[in-house]
N, C-alpha and C positions, 0 to 999 in steps of 0.2 A: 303604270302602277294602278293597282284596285283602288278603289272608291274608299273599302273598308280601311286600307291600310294609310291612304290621306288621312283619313278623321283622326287615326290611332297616334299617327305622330303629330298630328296637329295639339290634338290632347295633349300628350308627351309635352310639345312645347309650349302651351299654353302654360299660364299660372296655375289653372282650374288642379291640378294632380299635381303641384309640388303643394300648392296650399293644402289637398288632401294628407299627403305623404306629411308634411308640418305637425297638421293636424294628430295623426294617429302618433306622433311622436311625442308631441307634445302629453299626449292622452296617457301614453306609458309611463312619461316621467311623474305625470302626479298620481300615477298611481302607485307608484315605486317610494314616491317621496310620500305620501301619505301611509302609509305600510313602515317606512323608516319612522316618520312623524310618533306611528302608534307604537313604536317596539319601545322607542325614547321612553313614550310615558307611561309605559310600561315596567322599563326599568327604573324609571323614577321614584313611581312609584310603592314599587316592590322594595328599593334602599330605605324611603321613607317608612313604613311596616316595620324595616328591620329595625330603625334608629327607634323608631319608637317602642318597639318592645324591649329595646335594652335601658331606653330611658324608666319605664314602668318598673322592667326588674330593678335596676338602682335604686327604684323610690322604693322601693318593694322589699329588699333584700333584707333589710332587717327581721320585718314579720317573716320573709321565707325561712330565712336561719332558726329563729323560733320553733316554726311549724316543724321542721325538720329535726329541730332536737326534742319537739315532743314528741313525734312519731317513733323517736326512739328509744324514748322514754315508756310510752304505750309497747311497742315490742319487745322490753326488756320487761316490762310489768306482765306480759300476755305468760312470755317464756315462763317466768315466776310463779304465776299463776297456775299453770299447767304444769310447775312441776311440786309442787303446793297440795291440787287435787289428786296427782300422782300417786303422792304419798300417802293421802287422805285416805287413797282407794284400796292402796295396800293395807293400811292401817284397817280401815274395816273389813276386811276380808279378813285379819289375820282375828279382830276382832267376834267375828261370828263364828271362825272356826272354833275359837277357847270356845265361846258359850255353845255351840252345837255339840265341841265333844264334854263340854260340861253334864251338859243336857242327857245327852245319851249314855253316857257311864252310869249318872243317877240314875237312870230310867234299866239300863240294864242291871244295874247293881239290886233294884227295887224287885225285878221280874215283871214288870206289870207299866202300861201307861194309862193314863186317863184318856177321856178322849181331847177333851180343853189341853192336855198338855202336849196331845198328838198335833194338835190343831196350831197348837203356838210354835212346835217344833217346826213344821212347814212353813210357817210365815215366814219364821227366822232364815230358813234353809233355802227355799227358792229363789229370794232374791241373792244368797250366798251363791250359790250355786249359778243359774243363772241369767243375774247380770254382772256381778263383779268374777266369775270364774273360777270360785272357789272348789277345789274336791278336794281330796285326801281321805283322810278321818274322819272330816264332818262329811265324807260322803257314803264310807264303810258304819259309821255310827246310826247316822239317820236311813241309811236302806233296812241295818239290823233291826230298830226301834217299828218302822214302818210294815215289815213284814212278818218280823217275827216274834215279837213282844204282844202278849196276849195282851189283852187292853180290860182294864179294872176300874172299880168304882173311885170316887172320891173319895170315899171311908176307907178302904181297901187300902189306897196308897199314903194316907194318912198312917194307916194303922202300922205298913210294912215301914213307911220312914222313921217312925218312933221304934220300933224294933230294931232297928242298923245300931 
């Protein structure tokens, strides 16, 4: 027999490589059981997290229930609100169109605008027009007044309204 293969199974039969083989065995199992040890307190304490956030809502539920029905309270005010200014919006649009075709009948009926009254026509009209979206009337009225209505004095349209 070789030389080499005397020492291999002398090894073999020595303690020197089953204590090795022990060894590395032993090495796996606390690694395995440490890996186990940490999933444990892992799960431990992940149930713990959960008991306790259902313990907080418990204490809690009261103001939650609160909160929740003012939220809905806020949202049915919001809705109201918005249907409120809605109406609001309507309402002045319907509002500026009376006084625009007010405006312009006088003015066409007169033949003549001032210029203060060309000037107060616009103010009223542009924000009619737009930002609330108004046309019709008050849009065929105030183009006629604007373009084609010769423009007269202060005396002038004094004197033609007393005249009507």
């Amino acid at each position: 027999m070789p030389e080499t293969l005397k020492t291999i199974i002398t090894v073999l039969l020595s303690g020197g490589f089953l204590t090795f083989l022990q060894f590395m065995i032993n090495r796996y199992d606390n690694k395995h059981n440490k890996f186990k040890e940490l999933q444990d307190e892992f799960k431990k304490g992940l149930a713990d997290r959960e008991n306790t956030g259902k313990e907080r809502y418990d204490e809690h539920k009261e103001a939650i229930e609160e909160l929740r029905k003012a939220m809905l309270t806020l949202s049915t005010s919001a809705q109201e609100t918005q249907k409120l200014t809605s109406a609001m919006s309507e309402l002045v649009v319907g509002l500026g169109q009376d006084k625009i075709v007010y405006l312009t009948d006088k003015y066409r009926n007169r033949g003549g605008i001032t210029l203060k009254e060309k000037a107060g026509l616009e103010s009223i009209y542009i924000p009619y027009h737009d930002k609330l979206k108004g046309n019709g009337y008050g849009k065929i009225g105030f183009d006629y007044c604007m373009k084609e209505l010769p423009i007269i004095s202060e005396e002038e349209a004094i004197q033609r309204d007393k005249s009507q």
